[in-house]
C-alpha positions as CSV (number, residue, x, y, z in Angstrom):
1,X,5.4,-9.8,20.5
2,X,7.8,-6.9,19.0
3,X,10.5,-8.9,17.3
4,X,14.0,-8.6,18.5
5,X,16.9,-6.4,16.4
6,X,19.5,-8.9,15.9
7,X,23.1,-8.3,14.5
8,X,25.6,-10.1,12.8
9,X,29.1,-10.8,13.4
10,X,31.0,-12.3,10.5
11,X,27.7,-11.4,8.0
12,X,29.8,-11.9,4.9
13,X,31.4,-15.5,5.7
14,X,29.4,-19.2,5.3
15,X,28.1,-18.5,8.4
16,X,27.0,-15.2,8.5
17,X,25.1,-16.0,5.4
18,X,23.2,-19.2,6.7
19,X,22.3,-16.6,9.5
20,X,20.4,-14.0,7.0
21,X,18.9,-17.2,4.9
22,X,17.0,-18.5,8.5
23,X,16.2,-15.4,9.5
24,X,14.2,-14.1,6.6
25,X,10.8,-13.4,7.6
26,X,11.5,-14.9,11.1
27,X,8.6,-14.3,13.1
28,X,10.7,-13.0,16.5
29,X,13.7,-11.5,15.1
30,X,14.4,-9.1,11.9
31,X,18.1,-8.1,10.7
32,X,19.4,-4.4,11.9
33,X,23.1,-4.5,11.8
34,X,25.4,-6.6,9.5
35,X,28.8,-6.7,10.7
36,X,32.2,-7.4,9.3
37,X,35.7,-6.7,8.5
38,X,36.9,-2.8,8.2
39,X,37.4,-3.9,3.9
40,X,33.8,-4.6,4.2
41,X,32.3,-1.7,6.4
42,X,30.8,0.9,4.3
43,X,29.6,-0.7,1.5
44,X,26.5,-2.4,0.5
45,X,26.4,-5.8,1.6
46,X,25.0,-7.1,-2.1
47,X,28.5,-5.4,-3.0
48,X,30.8,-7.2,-0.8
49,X,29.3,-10.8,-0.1
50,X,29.5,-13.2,-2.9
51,X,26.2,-14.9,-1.4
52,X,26.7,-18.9,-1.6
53,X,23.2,-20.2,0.1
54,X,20.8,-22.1,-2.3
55,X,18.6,-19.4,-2.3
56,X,18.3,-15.7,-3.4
57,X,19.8,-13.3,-1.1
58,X,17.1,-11.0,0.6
59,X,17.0,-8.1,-1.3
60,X,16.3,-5.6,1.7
61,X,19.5,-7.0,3.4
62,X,21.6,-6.7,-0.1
63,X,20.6,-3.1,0.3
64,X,21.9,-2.8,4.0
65,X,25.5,-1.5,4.7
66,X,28.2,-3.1,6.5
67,X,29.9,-1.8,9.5
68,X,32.9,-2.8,10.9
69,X,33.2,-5.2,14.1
70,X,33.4,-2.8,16.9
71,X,30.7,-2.0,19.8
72,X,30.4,1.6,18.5
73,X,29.7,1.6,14.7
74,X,27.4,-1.5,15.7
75,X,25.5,0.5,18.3
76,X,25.5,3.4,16.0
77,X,24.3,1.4,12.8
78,X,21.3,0.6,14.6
79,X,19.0,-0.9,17.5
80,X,20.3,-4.1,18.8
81,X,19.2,-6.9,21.2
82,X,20.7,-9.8,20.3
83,X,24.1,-10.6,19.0
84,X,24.9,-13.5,16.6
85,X,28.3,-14.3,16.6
86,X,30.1,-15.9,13.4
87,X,32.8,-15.2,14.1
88,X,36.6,-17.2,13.0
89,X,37.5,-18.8,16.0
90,X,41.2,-17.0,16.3
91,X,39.6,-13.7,17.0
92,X,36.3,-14.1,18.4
93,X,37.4,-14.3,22.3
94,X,38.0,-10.7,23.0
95,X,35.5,-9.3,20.4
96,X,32.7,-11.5,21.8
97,X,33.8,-10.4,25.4
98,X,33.8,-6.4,24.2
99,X,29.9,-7.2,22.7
100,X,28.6,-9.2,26.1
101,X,29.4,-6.5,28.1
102,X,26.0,-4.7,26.4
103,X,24.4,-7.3,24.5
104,X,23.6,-10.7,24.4
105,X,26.0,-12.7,22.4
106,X,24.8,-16.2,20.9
107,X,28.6,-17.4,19.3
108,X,28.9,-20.3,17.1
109,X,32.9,-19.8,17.7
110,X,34.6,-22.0,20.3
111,X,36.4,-19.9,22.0
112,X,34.4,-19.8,25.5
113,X,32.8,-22.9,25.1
114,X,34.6,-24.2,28.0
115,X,34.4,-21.5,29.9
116,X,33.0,-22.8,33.3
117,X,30.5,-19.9,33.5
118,X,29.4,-19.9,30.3
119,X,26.2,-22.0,28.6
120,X,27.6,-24.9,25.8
121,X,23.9,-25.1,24.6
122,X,21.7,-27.6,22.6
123,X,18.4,-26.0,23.9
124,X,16.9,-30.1,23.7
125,X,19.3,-31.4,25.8
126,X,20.4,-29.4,28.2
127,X,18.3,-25.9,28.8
128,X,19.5,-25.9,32.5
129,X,22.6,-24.6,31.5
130,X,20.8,-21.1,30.8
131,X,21.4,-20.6,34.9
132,X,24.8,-20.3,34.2
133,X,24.0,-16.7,32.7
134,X,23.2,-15.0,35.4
135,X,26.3,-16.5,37.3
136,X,28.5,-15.1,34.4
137,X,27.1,-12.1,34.6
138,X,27.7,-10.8,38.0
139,X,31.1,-12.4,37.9
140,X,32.3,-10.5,34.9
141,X,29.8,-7.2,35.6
142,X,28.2,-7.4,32.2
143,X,25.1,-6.4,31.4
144,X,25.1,-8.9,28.7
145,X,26.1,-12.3,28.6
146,X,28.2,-15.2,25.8
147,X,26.6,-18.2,25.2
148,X,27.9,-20.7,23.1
149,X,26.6,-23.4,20.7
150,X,29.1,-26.9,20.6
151,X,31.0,-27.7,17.1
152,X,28.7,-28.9,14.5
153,X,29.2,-32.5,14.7
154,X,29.3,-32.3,18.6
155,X,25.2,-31.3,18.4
156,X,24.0,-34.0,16.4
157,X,25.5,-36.5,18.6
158,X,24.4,-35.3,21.9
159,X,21.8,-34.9,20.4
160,X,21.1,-38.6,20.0
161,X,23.3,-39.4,23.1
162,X,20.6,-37.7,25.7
163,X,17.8,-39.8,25.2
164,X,20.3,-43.1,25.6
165,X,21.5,-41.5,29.1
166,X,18.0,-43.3,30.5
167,X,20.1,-47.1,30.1
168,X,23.5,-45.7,31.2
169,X,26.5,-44.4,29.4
170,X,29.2,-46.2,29.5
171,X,31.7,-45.5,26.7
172,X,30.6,-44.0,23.2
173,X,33.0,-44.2,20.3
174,X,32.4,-42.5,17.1
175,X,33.4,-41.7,13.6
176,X,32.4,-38.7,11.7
177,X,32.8,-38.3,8.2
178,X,32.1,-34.3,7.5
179,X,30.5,-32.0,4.7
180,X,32.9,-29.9,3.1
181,X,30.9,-26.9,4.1
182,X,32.2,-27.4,7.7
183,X,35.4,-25.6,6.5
184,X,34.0,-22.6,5.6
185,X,34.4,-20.9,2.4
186,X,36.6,-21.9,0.3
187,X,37.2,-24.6,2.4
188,X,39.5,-27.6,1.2
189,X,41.3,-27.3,-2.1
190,X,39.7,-29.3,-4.7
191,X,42.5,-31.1,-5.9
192,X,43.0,-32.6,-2.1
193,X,39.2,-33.6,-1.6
194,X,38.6,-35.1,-5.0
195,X,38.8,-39.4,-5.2
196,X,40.0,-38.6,-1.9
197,X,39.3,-38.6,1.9
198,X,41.1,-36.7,4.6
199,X,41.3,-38.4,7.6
200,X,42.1,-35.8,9.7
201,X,40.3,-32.0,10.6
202,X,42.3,-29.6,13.0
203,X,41.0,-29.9,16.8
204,X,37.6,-31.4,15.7
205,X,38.0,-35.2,17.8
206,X,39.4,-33.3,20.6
207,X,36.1,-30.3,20.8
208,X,33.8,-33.8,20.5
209,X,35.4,-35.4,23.2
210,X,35.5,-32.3,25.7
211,X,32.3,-30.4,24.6
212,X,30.3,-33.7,24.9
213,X,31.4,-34.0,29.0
214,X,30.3,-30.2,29.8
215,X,27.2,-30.6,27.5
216,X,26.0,-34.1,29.1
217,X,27.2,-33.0,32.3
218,X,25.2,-32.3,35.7
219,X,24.4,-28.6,36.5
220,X,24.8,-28.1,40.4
221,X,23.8,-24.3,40.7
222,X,27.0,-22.6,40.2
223,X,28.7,-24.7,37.6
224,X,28.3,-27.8,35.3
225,X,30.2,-31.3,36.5
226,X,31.6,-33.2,33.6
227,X,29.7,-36.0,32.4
228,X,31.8,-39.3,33.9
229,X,31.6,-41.7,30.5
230,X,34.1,-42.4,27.8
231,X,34.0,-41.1,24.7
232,X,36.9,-41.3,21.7
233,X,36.1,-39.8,18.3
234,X,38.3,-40.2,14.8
235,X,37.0,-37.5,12.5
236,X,37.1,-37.5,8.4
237,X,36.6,-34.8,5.8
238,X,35.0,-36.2,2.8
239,X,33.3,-35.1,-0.4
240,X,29.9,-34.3,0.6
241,X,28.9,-30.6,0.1
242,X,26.7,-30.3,3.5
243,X,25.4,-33.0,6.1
244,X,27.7,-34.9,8.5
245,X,27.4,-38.4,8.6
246,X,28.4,-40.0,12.0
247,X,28.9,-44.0,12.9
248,X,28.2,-43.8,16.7
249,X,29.0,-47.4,18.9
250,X,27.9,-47.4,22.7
251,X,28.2,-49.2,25.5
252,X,25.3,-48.8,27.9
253,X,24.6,-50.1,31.2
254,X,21.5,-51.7,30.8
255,X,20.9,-53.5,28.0
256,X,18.2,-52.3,26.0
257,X,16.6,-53.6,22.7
258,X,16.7,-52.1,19.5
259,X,13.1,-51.7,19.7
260,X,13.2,-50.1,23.4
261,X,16.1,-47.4,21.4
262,X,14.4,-46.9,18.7
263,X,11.2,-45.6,20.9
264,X,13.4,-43.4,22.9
265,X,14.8,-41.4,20.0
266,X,11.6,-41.5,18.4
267,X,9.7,-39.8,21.6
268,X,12.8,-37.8,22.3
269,X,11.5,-33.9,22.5
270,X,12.9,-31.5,25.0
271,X,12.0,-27.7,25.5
272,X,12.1,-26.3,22.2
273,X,9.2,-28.5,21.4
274,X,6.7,-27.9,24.6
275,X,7.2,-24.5,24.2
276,X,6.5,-25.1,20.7
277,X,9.4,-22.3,19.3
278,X,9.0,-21.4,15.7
279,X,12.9,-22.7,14.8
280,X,11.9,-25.6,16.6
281,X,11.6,-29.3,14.5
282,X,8.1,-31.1,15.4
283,X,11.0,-34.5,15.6
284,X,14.5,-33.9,16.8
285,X,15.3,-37.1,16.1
286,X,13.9,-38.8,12.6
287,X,14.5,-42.5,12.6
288,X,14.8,-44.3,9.3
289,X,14.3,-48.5,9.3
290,X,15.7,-48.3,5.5
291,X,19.0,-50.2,5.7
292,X,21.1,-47.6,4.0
293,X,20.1,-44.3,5.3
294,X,20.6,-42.1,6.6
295,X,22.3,-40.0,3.7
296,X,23.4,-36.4,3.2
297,X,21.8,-36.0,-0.3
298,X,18.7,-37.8,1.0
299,X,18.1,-36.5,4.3
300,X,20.3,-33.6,5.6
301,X,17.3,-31.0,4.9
302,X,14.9,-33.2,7.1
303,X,13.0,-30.7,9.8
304,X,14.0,-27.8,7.9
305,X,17.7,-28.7,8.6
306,X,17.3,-29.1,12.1
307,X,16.3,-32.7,12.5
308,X,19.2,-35.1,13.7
309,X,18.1,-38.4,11.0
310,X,19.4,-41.4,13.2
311,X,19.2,-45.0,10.5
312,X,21.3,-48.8,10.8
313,X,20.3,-49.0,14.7
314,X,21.8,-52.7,15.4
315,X,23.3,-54.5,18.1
316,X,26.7,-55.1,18.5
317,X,28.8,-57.5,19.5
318,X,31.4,-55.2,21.0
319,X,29.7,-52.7,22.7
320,X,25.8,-52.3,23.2
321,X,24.2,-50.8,20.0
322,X,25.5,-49.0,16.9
323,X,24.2,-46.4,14.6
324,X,24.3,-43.8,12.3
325,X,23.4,-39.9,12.5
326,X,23.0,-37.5,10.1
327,X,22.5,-33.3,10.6
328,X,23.0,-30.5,8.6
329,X,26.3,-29.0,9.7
330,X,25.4,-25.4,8.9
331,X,21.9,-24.9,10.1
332,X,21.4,-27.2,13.2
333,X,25.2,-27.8,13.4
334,X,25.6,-23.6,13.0
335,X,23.5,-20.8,12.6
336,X,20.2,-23.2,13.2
337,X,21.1,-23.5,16.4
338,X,21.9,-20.4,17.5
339,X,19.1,-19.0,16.4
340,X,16.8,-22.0,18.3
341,X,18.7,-21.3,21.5
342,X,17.8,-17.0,21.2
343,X,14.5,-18.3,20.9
344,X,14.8,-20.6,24.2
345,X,16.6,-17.4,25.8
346,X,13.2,-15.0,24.9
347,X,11.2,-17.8,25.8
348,X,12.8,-18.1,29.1
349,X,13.4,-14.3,29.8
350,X,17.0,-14.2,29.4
351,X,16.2,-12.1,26.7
């Protein structure tokens, strides 16, 4: 297969970069068009990205200049059949809009996640939602289309959620306590993160809360019905440079043993893995029997980043069962998974 031109919105920013790292030597998709803010366009993008991922930064992309985020310079600057959006969130409703009407648009931004025509993706968990593309597209008259992946610690926790929908949701409570790297570059000041935790992140509990009904939810042909459960989320900022670390209690219909969960999330595999797609991890979920894992430093970078590593599954007196999660927040929590759903969409013929 040709591999697909892809460009990218927000190159310069945390992002952008995780982006470029996954897609080095990728064997579906190469790098045409880096994309960013009119002080950026121009220049060589060695020149104007201070490059913050643990490894070197492709030299052929150093070498590639930046344009500036508009459809023309990016359809000028080179081929293009995929669009990755990293876009901030303040901005990246119209510009995404603008783009779909070409291109496909794969946005990590959360702008039209909730938008009842548009895809809220995990390509494990729910792949039916790629029927809403065609629906979006004859309403709007695109030739492209936006699909969206959920916030970062949204993914890891449907993820984990899905194969427990077999005995029943009832209620899910959860507490997050997330990498700094989920605020972007420069993130929180050090002076307000050090001996310290914040218990509070802008919007976070209510994007888990929302995202997790469309995600879960039923697809009936022309749009998705909310999943019916509860679900309440408190969300902390601690010091942890990447991996979220979630404490997850459920309440479940049936009543399962721990033995009979931990064979569901340990045969969990959905889509990505029958069709066997090269961002895809042999394992979404990775359970641990240790009885103190999972942790970040330990076991965020398990699958390549894009393994959810579930640990501490117990009964509990209150609800059904409780346990822990842990993902990377920037490459299955972010760019990982946009990248994994593309690959779905090719798959599929979306693409």
């Amino acid at each position: 297969m040709k591999r697909k031109s892809v460009a990218i919105l927000a190159a310069t920013g945390a992002v952008g970069q995780r982006f470029i790292q996954l897609l080095e030597n990728h064997p579906w998709f190469e790098i045409s068009v880096l994309a960013a803010s009119e002080r950026s366009a121009g220049k060589k993008y060695r020149d104007v990205c201070v490059w913050r991922m643990e490894t070197e930064m492709p030299k052929e992309v150093g070498e590639m200049t930046v344009v500036d985020t508009t459809l023309k310079s990016v359809k000028e600057a080179g081929d293009v059949d995929i669009v990755f959006s990293a876009l901030p969130g303040d901005i990246a409703g119209p510009v995404e809009e603008y783009f779909a009407a070409e291109f496909p648009v794969i946005s990590k931004a959360a702008a039209h996640r909730m938008d009842e025509d548009v895809p809220l993706l995990i390509p494990e968990v729910n792949p039916e939602q790629l029927k809403l593309i065609p629906i979006q597209k004859r309403r709007r008259g695109w030739s492209g289309f936006i699909s969206t992946d959920p916030n970062c610690s949204t993914i890891q926790l449907a993820l984990t959620l899905k194969p427990l929908m077999k005995f029943g949701l009832r209620r899910v409570i959860v507490t997050t306590m997330q990498a700094l790297s989920g605020a972007g570059y420069p993130g929180v000041p050090s002076l307000d993160i050090i001996d310290n935790i914040i218990p509070y992140i802008a919007k976070e509990e209510e994007k888990i809360e929302n995202e997790m009904k469309k995600i879960l939810g039923t697809f009936d042909g022309e749009r998705v019905r909310p999943a019916s459960f509860m679900i309440s989320a408190s969300c902390n900022r601690v010091n942890v440079k990447d991996g979220h670390l979630e404490v997850v209690y459920v309440e479940l219909e049936n009543k399962p043993t721990i033995d009979e969960v931990k064979e569901e999330f340990r045969n969990f595999i959905g889509e990505p893995q029958r069709l066997k797609l090269p961002s895809a991890p042999e394992r979404p979920i990775i359970v641990r029997d240790e009885i103190d894992r999972p942790q970040p430093r330990l076991d965020r970078d398990a699958g390549r980043g894009m393994s959810v590593v579930v640990g501490r599954i117990r009964s509990d007196p209150v609800m059904t069962i409780k346990y822990l999660c842990l993902g990377h927040n920037t490459i299955r929590g972010a760019a990982g998974a946009g990248i994994l759903s593309a690959e779905l969409m090719v798959a599929k013929g979306y693409i």
